[in-house]
N, CA, C and O atoms as a DFTB+ gen file, in Angstrom:
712 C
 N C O
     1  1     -83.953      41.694      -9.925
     2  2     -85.115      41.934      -9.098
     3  2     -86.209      40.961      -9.525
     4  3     -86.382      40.830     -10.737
     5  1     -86.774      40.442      -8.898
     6  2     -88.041      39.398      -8.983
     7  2     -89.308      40.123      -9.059
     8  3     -89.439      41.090      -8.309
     9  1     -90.332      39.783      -9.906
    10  2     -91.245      40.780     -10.661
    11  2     -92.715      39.522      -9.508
    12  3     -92.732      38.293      -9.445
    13  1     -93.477      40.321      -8.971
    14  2     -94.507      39.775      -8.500
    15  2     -95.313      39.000      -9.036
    16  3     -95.197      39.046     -10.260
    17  1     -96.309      38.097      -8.588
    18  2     -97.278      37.887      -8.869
    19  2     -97.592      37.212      -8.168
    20  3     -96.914      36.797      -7.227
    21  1     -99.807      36.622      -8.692
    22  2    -100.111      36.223      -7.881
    23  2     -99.984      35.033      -7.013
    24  3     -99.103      34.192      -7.195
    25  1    -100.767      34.970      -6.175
    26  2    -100.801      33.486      -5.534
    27  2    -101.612      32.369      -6.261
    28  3    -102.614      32.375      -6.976
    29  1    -100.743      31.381      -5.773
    30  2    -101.563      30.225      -6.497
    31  2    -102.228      29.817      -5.727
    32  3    -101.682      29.537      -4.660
    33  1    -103.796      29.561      -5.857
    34  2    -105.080      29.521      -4.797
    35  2    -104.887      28.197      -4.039
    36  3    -104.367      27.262      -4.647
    37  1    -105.302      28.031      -2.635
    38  2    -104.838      26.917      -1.724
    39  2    -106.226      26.831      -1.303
    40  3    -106.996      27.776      -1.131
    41  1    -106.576      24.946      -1.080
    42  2    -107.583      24.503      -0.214
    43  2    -107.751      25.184       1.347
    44  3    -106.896      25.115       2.230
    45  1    -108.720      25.678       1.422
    46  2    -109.331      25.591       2.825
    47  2    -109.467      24.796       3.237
    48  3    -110.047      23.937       2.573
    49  1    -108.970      24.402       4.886
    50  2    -109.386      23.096       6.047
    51  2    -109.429      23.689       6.825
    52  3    -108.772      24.719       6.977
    53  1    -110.275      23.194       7.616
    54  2    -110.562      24.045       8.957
    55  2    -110.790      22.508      10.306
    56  3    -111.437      21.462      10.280
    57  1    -110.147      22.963      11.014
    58  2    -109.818      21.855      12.291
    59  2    -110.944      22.240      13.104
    60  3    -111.084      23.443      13.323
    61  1    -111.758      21.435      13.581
    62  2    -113.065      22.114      14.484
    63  2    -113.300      20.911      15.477
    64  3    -113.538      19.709      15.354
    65  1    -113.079      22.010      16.768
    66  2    -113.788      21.326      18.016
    67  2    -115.012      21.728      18.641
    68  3    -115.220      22.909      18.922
    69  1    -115.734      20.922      18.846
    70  2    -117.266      20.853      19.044
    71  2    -116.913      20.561      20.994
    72  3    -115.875      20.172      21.529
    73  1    -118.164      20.920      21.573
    74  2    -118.639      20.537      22.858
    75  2    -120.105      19.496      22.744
    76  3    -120.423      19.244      23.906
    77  1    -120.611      19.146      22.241
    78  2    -121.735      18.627      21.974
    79  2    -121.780      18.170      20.297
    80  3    -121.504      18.918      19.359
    81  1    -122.219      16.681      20.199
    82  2    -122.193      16.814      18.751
    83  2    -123.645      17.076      18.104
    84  3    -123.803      16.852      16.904
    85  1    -124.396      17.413      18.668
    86  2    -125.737      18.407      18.131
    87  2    -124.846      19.729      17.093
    88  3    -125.050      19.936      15.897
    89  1    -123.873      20.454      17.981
    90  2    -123.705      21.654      17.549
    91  2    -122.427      21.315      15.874
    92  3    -121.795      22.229      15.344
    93  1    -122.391      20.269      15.543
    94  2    -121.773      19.876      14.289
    95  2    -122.395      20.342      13.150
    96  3    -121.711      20.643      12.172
    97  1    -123.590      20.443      13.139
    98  2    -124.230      20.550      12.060
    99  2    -124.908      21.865      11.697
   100  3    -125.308      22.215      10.587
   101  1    -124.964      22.578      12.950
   102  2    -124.902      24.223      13.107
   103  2    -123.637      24.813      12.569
   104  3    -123.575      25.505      11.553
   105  1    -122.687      24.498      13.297
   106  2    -121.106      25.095      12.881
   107  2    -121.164      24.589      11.542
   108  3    -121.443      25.505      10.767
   109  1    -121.011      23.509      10.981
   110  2    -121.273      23.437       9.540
   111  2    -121.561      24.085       8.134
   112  3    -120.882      24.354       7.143
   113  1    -123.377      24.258       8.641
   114  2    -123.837      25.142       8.089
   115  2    -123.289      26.842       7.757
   116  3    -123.354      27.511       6.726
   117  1    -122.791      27.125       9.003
   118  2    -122.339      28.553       8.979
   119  2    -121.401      28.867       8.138
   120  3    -121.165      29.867       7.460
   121  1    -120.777      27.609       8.325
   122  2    -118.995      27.559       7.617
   123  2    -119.376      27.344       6.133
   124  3    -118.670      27.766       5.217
   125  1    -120.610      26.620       5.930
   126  2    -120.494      26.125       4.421
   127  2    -121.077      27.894       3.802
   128  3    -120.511      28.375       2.821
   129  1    -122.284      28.723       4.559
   130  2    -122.655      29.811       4.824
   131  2    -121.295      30.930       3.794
   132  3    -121.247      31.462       2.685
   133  1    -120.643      30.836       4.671
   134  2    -119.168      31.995       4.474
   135  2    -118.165      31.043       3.528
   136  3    -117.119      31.550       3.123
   137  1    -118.367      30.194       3.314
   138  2    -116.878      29.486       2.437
   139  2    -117.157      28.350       1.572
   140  3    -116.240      27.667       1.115
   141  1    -118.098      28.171       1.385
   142  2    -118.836      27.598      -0.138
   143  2    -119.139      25.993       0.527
   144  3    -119.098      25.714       1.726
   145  1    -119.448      25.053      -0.602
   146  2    -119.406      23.673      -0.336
   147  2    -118.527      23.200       0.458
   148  3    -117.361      23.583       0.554
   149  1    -119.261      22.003       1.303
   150  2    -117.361      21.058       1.801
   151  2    -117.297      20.527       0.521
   152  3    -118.021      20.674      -0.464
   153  1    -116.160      19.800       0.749
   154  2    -115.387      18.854      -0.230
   155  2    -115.326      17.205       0.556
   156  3    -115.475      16.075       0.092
   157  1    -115.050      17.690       1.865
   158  2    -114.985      16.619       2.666
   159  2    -114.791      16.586       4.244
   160  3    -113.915      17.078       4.956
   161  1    -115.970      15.798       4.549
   162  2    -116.300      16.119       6.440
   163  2    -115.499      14.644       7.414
   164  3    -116.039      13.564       7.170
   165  1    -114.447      14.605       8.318
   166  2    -114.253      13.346       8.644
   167  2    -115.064      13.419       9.957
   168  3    -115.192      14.396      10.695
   169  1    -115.678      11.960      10.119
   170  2    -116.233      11.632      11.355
   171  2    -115.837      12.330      12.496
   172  3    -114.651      12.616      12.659
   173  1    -116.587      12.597      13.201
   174  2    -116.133      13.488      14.720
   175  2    -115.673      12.315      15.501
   176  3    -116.155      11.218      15.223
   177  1    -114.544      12.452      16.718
   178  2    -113.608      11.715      16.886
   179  2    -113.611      12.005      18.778
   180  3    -113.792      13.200      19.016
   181  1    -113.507      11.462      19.582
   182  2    -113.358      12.453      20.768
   183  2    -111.717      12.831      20.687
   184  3    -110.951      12.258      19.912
   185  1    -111.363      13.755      21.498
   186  2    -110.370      14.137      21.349
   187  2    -109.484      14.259      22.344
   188  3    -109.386      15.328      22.947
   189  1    -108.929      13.479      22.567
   190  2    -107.858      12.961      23.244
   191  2    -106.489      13.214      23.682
   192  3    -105.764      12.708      24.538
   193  1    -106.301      14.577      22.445
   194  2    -104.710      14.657      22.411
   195  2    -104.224      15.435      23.688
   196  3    -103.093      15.257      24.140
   197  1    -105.234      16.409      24.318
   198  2    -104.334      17.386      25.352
   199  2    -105.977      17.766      26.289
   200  3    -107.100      17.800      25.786
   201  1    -105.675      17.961      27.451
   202  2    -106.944      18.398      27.905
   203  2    -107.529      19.623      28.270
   204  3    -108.487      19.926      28.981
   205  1    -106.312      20.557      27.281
   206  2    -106.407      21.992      27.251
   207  2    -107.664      22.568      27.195
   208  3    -107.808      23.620      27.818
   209  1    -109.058      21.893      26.296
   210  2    -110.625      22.465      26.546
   211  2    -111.093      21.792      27.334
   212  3    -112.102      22.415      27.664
   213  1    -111.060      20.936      27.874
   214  2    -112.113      19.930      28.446
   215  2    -112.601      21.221      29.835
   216  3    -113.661      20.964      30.406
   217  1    -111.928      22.349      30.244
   218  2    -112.680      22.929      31.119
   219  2    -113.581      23.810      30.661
   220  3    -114.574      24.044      31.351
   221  1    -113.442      24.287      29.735
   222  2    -113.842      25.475      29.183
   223  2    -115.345      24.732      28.287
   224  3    -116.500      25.158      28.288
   225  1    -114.774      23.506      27.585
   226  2    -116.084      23.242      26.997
   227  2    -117.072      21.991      27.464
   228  3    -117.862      21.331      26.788
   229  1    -116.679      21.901      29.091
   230  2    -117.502      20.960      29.637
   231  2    -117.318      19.577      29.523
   232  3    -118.283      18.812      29.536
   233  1    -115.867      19.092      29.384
   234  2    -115.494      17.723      28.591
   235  2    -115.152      17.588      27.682
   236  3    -115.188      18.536      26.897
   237  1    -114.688      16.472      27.326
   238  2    -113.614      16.364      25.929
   239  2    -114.322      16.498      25.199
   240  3    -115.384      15.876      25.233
   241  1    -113.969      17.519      24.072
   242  2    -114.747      18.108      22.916
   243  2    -114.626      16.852      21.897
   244  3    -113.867      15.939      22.224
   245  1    -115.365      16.763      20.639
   246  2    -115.292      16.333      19.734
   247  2    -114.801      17.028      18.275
   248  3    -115.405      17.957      17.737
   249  1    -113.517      16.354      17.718
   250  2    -112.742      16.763      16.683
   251  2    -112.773      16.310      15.617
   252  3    -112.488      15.125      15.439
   253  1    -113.184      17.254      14.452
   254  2    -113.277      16.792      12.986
   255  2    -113.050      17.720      12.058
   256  3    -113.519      18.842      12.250
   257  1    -112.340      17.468      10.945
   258  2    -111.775      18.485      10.058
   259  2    -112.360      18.546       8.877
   260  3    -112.804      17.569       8.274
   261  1    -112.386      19.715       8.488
   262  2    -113.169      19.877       6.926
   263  2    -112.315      20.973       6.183
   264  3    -111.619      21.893       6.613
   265  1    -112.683      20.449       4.644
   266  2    -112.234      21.057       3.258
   267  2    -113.338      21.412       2.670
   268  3    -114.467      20.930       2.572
   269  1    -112.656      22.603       2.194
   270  2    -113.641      23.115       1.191
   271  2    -113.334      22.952       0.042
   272  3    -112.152      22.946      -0.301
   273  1    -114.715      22.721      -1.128
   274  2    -114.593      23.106      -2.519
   275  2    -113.870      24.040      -2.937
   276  3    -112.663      23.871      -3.109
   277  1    -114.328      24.906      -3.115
   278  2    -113.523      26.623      -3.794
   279  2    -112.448      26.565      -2.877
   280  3    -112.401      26.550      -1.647
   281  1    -111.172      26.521      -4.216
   282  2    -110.025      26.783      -3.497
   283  2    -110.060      28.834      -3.580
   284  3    -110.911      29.403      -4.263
   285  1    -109.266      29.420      -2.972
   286  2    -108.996      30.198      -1.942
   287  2    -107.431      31.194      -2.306
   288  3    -106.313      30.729      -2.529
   289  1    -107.826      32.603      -2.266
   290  2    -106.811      33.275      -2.292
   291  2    -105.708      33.103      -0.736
   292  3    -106.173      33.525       0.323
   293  1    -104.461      32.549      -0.749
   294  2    -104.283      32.832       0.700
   295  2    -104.231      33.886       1.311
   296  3    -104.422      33.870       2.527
   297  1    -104.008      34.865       0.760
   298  2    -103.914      36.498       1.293
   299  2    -104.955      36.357       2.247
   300  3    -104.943      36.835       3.382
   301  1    -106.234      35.393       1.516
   302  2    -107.366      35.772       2.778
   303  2    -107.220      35.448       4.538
   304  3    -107.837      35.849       5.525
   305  1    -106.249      34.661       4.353
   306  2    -106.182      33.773       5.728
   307  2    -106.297      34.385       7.088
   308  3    -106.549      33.688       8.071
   309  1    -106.107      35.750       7.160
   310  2    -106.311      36.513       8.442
   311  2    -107.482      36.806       8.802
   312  3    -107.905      36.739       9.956
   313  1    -108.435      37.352       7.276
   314  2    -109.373      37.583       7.351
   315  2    -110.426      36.925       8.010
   316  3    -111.429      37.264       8.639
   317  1    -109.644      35.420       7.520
   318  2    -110.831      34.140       7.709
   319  2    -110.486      33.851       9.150
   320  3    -111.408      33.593       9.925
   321  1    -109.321      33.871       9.546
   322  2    -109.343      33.706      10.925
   323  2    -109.889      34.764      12.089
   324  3    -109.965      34.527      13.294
   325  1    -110.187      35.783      11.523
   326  2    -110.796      36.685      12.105
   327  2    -112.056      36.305      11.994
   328  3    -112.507      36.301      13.139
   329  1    -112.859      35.987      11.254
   330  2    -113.980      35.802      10.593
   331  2    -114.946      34.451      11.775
   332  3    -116.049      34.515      12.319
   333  1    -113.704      33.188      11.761
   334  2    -113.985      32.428      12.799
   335  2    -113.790      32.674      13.918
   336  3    -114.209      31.856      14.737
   337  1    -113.159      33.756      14.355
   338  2    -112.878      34.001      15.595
   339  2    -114.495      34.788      16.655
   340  3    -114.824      34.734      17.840
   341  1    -115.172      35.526      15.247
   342  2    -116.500      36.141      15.769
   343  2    -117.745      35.132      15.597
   344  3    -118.905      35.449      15.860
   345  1    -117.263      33.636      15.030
   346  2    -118.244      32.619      14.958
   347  2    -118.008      32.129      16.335
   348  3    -118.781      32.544      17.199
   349  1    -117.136      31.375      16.653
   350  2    -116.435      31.354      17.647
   351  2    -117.438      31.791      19.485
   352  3    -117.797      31.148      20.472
   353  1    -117.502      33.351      18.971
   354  2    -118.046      33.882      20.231
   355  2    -119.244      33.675      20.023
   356  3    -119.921      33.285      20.975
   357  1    -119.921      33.890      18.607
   358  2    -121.338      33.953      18.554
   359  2    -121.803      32.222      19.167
   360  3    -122.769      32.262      19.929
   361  1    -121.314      31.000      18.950
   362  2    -121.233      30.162      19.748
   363  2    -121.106      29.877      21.028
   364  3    -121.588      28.860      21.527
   365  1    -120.387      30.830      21.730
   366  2    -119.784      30.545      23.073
   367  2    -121.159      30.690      24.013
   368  3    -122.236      30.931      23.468
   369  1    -121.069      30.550      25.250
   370  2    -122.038      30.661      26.332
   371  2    -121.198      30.691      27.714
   372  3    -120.443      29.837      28.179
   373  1    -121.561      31.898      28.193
   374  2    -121.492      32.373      29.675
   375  2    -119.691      32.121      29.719
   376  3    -118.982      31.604      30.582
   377  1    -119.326      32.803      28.245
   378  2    -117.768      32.976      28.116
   379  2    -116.944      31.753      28.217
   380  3    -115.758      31.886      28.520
   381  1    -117.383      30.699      28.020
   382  2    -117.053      30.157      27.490
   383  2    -116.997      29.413      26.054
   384  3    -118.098      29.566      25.524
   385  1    -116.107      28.647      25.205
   386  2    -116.531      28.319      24.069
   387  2    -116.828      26.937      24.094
   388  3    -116.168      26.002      24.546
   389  1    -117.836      26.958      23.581
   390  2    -118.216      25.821      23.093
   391  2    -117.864      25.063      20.947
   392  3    -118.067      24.034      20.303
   393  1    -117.583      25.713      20.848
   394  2    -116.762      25.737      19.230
   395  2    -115.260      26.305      18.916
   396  3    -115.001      27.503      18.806
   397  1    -114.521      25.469      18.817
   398  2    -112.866      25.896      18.248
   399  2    -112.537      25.532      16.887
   400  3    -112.329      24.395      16.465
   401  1    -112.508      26.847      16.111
   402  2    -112.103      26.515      14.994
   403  2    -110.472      27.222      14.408
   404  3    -110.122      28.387      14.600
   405  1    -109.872      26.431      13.864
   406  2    -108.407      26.385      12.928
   407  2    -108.396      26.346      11.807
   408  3    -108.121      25.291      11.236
   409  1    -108.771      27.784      10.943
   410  2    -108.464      27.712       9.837
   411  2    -106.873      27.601       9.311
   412  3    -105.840      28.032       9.823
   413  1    -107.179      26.602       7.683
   414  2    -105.506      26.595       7.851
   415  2    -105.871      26.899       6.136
   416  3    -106.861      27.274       5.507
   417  1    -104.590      26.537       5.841
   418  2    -104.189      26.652       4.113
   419  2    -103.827      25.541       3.682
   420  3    -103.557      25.060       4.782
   421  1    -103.543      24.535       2.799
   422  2    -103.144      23.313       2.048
   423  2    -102.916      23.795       0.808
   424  3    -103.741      24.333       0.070
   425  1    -101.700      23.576       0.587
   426  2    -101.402      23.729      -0.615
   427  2    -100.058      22.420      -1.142
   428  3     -99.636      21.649      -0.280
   429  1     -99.669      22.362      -2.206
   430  2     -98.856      20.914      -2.958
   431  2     -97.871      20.801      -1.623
   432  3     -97.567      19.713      -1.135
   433  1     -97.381      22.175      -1.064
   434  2     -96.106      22.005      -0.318
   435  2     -96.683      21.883       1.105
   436  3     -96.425      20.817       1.665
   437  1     -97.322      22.666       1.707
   438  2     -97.576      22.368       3.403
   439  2     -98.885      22.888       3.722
   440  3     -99.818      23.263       3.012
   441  1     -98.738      22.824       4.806
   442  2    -100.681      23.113       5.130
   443  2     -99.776      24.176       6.634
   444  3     -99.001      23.997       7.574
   445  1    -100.628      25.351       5.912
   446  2    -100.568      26.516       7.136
   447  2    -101.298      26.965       7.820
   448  3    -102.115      27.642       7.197
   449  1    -101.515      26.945       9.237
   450  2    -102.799      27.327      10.165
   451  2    -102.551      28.440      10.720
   452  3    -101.407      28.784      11.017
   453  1    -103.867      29.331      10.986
   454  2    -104.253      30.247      11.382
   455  2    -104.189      30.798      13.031
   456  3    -104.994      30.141      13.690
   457  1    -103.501      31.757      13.824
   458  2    -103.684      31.541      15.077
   459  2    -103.746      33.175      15.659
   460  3    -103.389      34.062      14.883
   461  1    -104.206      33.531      17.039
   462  2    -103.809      34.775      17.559
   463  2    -102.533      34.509      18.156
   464  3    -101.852      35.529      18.263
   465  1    -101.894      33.262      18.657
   466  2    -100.968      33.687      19.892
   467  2     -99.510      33.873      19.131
   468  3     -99.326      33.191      18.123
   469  1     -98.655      34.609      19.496
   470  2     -97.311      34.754      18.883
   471  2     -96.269      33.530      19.491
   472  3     -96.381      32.974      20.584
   473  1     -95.601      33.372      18.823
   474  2     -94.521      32.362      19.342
   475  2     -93.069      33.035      18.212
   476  3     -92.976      33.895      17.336
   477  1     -92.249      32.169      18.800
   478  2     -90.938      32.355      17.688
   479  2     -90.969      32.367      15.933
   480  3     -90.633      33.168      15.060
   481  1     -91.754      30.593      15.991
   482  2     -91.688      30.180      14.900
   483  2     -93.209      30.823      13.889
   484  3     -93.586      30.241      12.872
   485  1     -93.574      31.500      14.184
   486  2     -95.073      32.350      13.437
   487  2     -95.041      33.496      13.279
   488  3     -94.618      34.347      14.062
   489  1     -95.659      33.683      11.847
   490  2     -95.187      34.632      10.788
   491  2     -96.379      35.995      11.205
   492  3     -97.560      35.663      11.100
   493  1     -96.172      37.099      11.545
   494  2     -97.326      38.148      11.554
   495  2     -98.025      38.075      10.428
   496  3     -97.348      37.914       9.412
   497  1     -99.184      38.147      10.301
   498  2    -100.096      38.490       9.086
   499  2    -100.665      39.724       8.993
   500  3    -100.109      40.554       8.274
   501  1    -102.021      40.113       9.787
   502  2    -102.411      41.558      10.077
   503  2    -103.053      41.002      11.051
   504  3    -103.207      39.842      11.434
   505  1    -103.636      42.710      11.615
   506  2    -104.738      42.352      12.899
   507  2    -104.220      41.201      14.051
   508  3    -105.122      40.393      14.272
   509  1    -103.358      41.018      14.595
   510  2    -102.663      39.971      15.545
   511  2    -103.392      38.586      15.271
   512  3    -103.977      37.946      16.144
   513  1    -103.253      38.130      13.654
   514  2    -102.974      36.797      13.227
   515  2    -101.781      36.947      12.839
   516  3    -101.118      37.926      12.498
   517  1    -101.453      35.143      12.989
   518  2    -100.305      35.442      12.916
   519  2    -100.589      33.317      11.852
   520  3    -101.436      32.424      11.870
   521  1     -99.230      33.592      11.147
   522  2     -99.580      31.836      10.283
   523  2     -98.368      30.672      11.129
   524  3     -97.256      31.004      11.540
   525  1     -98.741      29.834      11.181
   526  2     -97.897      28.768      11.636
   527  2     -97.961      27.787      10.553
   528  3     -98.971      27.145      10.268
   529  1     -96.300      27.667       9.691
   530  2     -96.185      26.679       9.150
   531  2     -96.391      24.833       9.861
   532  3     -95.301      24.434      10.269
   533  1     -97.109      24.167       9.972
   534  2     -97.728      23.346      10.757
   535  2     -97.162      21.775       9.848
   536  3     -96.622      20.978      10.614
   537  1     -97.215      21.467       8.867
   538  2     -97.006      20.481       8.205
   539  2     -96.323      20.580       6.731
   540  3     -97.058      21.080       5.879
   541  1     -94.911      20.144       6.264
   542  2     -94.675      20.217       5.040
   543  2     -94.557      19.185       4.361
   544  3     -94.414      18.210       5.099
   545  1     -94.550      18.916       3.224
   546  2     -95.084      17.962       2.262
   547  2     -93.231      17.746       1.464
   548  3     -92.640      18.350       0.569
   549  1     -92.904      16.715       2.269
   550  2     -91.448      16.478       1.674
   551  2     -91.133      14.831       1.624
   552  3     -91.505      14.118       2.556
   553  1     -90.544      14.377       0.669
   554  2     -90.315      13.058       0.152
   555  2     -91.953      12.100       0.315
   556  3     -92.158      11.079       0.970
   557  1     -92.905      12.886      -0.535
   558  2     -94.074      12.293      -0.426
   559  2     -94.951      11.594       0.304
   560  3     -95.769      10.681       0.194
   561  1     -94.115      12.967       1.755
   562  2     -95.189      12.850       3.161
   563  2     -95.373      14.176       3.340
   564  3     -95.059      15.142       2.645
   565  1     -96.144      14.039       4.781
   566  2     -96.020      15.300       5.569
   567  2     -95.041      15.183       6.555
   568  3     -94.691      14.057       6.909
   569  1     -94.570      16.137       7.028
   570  2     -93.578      15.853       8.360
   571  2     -94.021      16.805       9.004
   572  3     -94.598      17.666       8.340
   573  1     -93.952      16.943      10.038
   574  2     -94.413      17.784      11.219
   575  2     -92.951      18.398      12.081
   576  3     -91.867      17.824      11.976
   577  1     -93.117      19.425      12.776
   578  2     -92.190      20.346      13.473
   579  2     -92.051      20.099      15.269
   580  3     -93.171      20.118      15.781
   581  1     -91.357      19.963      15.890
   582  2     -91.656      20.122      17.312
   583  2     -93.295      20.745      17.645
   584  3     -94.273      20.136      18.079
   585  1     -93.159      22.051      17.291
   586  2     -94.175      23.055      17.206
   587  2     -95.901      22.462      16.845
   588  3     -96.921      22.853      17.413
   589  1     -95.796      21.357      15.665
   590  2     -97.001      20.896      15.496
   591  2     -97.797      20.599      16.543
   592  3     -97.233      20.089      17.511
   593  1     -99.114      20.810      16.615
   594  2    -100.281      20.420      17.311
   595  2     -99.935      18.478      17.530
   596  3     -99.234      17.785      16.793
   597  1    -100.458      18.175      18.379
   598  2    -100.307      16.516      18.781
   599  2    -101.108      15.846      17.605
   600  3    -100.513      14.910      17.070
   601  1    -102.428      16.178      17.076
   602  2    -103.022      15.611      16.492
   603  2    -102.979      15.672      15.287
   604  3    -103.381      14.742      14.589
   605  1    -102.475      16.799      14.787
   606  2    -101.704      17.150      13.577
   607  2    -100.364      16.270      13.218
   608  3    -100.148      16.063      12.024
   609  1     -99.463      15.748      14.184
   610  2     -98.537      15.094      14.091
   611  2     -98.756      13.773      14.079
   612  3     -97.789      13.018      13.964
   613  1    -100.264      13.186      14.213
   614  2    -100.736      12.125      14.287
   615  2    -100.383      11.132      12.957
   616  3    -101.132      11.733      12.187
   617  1     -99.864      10.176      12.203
   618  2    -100.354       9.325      11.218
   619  2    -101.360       9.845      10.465
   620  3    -101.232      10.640       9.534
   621  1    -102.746       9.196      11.055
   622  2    -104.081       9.310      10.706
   623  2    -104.248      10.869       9.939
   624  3    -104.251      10.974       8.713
   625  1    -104.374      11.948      10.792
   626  2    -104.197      13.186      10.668
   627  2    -103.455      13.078       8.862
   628  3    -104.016      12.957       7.773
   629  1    -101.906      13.199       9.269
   630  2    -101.428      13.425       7.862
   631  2    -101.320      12.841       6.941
   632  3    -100.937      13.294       5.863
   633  1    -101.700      11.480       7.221
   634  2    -102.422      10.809       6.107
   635  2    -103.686      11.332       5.423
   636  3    -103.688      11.453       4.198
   637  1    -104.861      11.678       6.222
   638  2    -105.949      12.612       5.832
   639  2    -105.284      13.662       4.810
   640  3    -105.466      13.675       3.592
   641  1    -104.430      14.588       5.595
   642  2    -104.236      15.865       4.574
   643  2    -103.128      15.449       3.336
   644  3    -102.705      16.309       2.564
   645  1    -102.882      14.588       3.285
   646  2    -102.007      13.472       2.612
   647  2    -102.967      13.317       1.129
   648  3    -102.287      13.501       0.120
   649  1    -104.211      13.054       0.913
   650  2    -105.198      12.590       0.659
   651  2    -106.164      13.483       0.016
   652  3    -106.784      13.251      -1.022
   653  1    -106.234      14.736       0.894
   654  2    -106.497      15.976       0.536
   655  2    -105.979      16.898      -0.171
   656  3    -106.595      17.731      -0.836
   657  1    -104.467      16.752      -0.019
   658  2    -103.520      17.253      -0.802
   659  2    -103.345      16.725      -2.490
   660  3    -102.948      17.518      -3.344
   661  1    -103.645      15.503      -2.770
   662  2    -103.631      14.888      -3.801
   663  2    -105.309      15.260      -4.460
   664  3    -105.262      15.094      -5.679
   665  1    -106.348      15.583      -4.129
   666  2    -107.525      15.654      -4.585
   667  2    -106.989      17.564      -5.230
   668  3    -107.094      17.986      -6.381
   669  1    -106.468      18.290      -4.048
   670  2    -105.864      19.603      -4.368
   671  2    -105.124      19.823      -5.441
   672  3    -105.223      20.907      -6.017
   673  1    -104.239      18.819      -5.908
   674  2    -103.519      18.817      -6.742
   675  2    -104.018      18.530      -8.306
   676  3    -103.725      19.053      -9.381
   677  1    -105.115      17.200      -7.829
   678  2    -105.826      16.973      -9.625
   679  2    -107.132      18.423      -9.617
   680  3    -107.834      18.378     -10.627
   681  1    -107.462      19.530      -8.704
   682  2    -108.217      20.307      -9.102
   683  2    -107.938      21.240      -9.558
   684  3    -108.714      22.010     -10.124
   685  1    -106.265      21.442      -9.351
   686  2    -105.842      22.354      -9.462
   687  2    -105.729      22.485     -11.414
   688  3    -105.920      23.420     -12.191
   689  1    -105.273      20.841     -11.627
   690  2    -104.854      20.677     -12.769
   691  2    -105.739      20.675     -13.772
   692  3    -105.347      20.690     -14.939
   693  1    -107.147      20.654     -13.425
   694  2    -108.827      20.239     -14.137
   695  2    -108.924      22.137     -14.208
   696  3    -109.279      22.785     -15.193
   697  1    -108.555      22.617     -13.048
   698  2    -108.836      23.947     -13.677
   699  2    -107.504      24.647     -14.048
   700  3    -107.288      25.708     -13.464
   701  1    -106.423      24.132     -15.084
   702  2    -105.307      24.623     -15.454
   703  2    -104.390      25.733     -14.544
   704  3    -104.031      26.804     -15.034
   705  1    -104.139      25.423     -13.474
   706  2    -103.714      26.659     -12.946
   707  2    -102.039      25.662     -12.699
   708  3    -101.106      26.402     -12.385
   709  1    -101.715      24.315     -12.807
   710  2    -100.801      24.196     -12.853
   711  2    -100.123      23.624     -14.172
   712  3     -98.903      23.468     -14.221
């Protein structure tokens, strides 16, 4: 029988689409608010990959991803996606959103994101989150799944968490946990 224990704490990233880039620095704040320092903000980007918001948020949103300092129990991950999900609305206007955020997990092996919708390949968590393994970290890349997001499967993209993953790894080691 295999005797429990805990988790080994994983970076927060959070994938965020904006409608306006005024509202970058609001969503920001909130996020830094509930989940400590960033670690690291990439330039907002327009976003190109699918035109799944462009109705809802008035045109192609603008996309940029952030890490946090304090790494992170993952157990929390439902929580937190719940958590953004009521930022989310408190953002929105006349039901629509104007802010999309994707919390995920990064850890040495893959980076796991946060979602409501069910599919095959996604794991229940609580409260109808559910985790999507999204990117794994094998022969000193990431590789991506059918299933991955377009922009997630991007180069650029997993090179970023590529990058992130290695900063994850020497913090982990500065605070002995590996």
């Amino acid at each position: 029988m295999g005797k429990e224990q805990g988790f080994l704490p994983h970076r927060l990233v959070m994938g965020v689409l904006v409608s306006q880039q005024e509202m970058i620095s609001l969503v920001t704040e909130q996020l830094v608010a509930h989940y400590g320092l960033l670690l690291d903000c990439t330039e907002p980007k327009v976003f190109t990959y699918t035109d799944y918001y462009d109705d809802e948020m008035g045109g192609k949103p603008l996309r940029l991803y952030l890490s946090f300092a304090h790494l992170i129990d993952p157990s929390r991950l439902s929580t937190i996606k719940r958590e953004t999900n009521a930022l989310e609305l408190e953002f929105s206007q006349q039901g629509g959103r104007r802010v999309n955020l994707d919390p995920g997990l990064l850890s040495l092996a893959n980076l796991i994101l946060a979602t409501t919708k069910n599919r095959a390949h996604r794991i229940p968590l609580a409260d109808g989150i559910y985790a999507e393994l999204t990117l794994l970290y094998t022969n000193k890349q990431f590789q991506s799944f059918p299933w991955t997001y377009a922009d997630y499967k991007s180069e650029e993209v997993k090179l970023l968490f590529a990058s992130w993953r290695e900063q994850y790894r020497k913090q982990l080691k500065q605070e002995a946990l590996l």
